[in-house]
C-alpha positions as CSV (number, residue, x, y, z in Angstrom):
1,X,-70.6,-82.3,82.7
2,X,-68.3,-82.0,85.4
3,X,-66.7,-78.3,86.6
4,X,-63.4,-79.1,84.6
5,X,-65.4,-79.8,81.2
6,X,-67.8,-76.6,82.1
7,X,-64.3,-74.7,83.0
8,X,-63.3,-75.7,79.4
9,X,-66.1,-75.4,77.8
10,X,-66.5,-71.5,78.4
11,X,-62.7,-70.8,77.9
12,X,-62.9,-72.5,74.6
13,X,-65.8,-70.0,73.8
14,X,-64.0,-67.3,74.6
15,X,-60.9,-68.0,72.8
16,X,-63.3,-68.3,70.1
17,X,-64.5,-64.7,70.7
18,X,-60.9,-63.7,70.9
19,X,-60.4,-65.0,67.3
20,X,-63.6,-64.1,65.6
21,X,-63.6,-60.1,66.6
22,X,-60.2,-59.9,67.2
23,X,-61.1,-57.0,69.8
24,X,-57.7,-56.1,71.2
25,X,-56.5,-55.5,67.1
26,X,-52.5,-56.0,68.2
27,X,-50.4,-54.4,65.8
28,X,-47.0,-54.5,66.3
29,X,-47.3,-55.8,69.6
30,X,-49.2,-52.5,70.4
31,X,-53.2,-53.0,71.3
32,X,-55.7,-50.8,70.4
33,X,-56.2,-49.2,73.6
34,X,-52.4,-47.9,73.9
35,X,-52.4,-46.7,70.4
36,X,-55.5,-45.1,70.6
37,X,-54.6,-43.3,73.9
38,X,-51.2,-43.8,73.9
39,X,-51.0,-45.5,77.7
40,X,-48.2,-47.1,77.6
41,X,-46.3,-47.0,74.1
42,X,-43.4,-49.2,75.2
43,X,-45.6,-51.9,76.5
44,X,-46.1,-55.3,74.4
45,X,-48.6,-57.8,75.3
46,X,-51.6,-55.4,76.0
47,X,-53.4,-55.5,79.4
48,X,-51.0,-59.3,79.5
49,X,-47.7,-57.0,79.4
50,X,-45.6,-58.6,82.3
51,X,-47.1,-61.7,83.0
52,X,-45.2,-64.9,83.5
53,X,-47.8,-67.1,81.9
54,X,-47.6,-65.2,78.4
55,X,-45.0,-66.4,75.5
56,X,-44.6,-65.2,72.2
57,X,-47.2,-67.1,70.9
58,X,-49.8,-65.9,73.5
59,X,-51.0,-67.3,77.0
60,X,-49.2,-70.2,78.1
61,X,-52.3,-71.5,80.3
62,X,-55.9,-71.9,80.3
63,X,-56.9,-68.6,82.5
64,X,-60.5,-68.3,82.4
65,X,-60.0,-65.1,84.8
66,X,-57.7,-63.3,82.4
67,X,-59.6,-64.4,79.2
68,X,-62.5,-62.6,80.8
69,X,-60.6,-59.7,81.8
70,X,-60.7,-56.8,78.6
71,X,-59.6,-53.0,79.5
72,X,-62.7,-50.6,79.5
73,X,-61.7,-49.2,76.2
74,X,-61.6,-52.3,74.3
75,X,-65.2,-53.8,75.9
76,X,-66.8,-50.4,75.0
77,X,-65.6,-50.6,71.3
78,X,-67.6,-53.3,70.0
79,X,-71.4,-54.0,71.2
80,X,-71.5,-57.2,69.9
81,X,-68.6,-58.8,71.3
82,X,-69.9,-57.3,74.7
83,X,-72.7,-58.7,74.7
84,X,-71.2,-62.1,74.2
85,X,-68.5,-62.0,76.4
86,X,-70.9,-60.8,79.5
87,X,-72.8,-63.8,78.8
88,X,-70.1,-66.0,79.3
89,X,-68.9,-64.2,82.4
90,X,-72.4,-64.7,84.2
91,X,-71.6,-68.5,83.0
92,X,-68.5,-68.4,84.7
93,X,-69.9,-66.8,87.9
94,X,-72.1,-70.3,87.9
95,X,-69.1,-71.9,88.0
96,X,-68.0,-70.1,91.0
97,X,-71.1,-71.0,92.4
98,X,-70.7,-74.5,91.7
99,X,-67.2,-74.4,93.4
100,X,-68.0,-72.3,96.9
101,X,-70.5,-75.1,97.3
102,X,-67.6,-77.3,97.3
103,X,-65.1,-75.4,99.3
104,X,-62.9,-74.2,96.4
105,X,-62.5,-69.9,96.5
106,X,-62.8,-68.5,93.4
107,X,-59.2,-67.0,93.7
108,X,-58.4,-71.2,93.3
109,X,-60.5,-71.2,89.8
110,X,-59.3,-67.6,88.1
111,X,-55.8,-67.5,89.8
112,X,-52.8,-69.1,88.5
113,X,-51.6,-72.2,89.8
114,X,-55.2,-73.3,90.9
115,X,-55.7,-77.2,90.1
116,X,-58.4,-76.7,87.3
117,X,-56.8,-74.3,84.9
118,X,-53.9,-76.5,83.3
């Protein structure tokens, strides 16, 4: 499997986390973290609020570095999902292995705009 197909691969099991726990519970466009603690009750989108890349039906790209990304709160809440999730993340960190070998910085994997993620 090349590093695009391994790239895939783990975003396509994350999104699948995403949709089996369901861990940032959006109501409303409101997350569970800023109803719970009330951070920020004017922002939609969750930790996304702001970003370019996200339309109204979600992310607009493949970002394996913002799929991993989940505020404190919400990877606290549920043990399970944590426990999955960091497993992918140490899979991900082998494909940042994979790609300082050749020359590519891991900004260029997780960052928008690097060659991989469309």
């Amino acid at each position: 499997m090349d590093l695009k197909e391994e790239y895939d691969s783990i975003y396509e099991e994350v999104d699948s986390l995403f949709k089996e726990y369901n861990p940032c519970q959006f109501e409303g466009n409101s997350c569970f973290a800023n109803r719970l603690y009330k951070y920020n009750s004017s922002a939609s989108g969750g930790c996304c609020n702001g970003c370019q890349d996200l339309g109204p039906g979600g992310c607009k790209i493949k970002s394996l570095g913002c799929k991993l990304f989940i505020c404190g709160c919400i990877f606290r809440s549920n043990s399970e999902f944590r426990l999955k999730i960091t497993d992918l993340r140490n899979k991900a960190i082998g494909i940042h292995r994979a790609f300082d070998r050749r020359c590519i910085t891991k900004e260029e994997l997780f960052l928008r705009g690097g060659g991989i993620m469309r």
